[in-house]
C-alpha positions as CSV (number, residue, x, y, z in Angstrom):
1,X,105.1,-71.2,118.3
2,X,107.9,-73.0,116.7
3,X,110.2,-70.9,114.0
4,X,109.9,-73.6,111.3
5,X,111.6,-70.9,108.3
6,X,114.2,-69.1,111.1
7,X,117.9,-70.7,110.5
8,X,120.0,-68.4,111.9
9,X,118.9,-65.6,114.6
10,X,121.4,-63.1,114.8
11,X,121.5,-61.3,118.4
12,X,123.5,-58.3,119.3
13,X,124.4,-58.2,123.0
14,X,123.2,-55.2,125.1
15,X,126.8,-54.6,126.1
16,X,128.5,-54.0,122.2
17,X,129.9,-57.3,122.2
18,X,130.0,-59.5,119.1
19,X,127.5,-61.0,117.7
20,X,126.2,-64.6,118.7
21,X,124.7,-66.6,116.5
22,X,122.3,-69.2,117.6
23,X,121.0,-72.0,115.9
24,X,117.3,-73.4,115.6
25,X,117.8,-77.1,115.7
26,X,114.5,-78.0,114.9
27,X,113.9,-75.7,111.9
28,X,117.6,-77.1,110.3
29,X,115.9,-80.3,110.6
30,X,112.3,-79.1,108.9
31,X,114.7,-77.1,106.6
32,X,117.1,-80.4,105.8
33,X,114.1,-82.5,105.0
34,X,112.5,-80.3,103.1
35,X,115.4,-80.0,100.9
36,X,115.4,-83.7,101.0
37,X,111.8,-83.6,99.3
38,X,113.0,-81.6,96.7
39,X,115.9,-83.3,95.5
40,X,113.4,-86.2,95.2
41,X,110.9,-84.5,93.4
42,X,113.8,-82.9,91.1
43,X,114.9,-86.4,90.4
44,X,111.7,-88.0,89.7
45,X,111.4,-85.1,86.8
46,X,114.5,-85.6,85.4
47,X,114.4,-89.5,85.1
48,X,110.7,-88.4,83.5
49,X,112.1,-86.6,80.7
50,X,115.0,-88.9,79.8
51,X,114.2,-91.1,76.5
52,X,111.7,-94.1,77.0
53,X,111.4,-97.4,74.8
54,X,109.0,-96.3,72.2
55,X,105.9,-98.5,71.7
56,X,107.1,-101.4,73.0
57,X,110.6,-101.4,71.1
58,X,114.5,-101.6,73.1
59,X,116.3,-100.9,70.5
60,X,117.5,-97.4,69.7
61,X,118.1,-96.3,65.9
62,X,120.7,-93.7,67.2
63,X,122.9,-96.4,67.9
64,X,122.7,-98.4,65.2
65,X,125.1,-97.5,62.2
66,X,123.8,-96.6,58.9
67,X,125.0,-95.4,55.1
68,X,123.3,-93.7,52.6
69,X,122.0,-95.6,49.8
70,X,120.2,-94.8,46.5
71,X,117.1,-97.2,45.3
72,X,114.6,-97.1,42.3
73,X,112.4,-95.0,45.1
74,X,115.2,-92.6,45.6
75,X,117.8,-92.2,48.4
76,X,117.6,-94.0,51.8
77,X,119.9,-95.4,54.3
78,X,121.0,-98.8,55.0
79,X,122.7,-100.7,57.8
80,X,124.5,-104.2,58.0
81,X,125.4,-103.7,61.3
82,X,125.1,-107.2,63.1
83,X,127.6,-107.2,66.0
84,X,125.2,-104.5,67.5
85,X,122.7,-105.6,69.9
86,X,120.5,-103.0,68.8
87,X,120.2,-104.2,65.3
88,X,119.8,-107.6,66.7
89,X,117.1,-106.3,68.5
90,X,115.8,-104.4,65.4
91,X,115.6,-107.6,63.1
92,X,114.1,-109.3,66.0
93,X,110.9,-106.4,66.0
94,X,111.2,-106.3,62.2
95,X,110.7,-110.5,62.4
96,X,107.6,-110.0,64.6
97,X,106.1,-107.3,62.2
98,X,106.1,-109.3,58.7
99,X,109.5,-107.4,57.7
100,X,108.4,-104.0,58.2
101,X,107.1,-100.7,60.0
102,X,106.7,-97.9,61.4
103,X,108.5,-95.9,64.7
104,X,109.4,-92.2,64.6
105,X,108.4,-90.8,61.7
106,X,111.0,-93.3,59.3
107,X,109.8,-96.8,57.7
108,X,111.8,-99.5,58.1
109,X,112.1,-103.0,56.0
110,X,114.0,-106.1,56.2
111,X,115.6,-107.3,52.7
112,X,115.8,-110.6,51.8
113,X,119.7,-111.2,53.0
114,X,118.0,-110.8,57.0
115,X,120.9,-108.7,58.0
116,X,120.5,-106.1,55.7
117,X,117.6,-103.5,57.0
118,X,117.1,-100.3,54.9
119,X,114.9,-97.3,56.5
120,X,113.4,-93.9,54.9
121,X,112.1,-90.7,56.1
122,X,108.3,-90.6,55.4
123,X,107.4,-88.0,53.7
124,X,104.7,-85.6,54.9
């Protein structure tokens, strides 16, 4: 039967020597590969959990710069922020979507100077 868990065996000589240690090649290897299998599956969980494009959009509203602003429908922010790729990508989804929408719990309009886009929290 082979020792697929057993490492290490420790063995004490019969005449008080030291100790030799002798080494299971075969389970190493099992052991090895099923560490192997693990790091894999670890990996394959982490990548899961990271941050994924949200219904269809590559742009990230993290990134993109934005200052408060006060309208006639109370205070909201604003961003001009062109040299960014993703506002770029922002006015590009707000172009495809009549001006405005929805995505994460803010709505989010184009004015009518295209590189202005204001968003607001949506109230509950």
């Amino acid at each position: 039967m082979q020792k697929m868990f057993m490492v290490l065996q420790w063995r004490m000589p019969k005449n008080g020597g030291d100790g030799v240690i002798t080494k299971d090649v075969d389970a190493l290897v099992k052991l090895r590969d099923a560490f192997r299998m693990a790091s894999e599956a670890i990996d394959e969980y982490v990548d899961s959990m990271a941050p994924k494009e949200v219904a269809g959009f590559t742009w990230n509203p993290d990134k993109i710069k934005w200052v408060q602003a006060e309208g006639t429908s109370g205070p909201y922010e604003r961003s001009e922020d062109v040299d960014n790729p993703d506002f770029k990508a922002m006015l590009k989804d707000l172009g495809e979507h009549q001006g405005k929408f929805q995505r994460e719990g803010y709505f989010y309009w184009a004015f009518q100077k295209a590189s202005v886009v204001g968003r607001k929290k949506k109230v509950k």
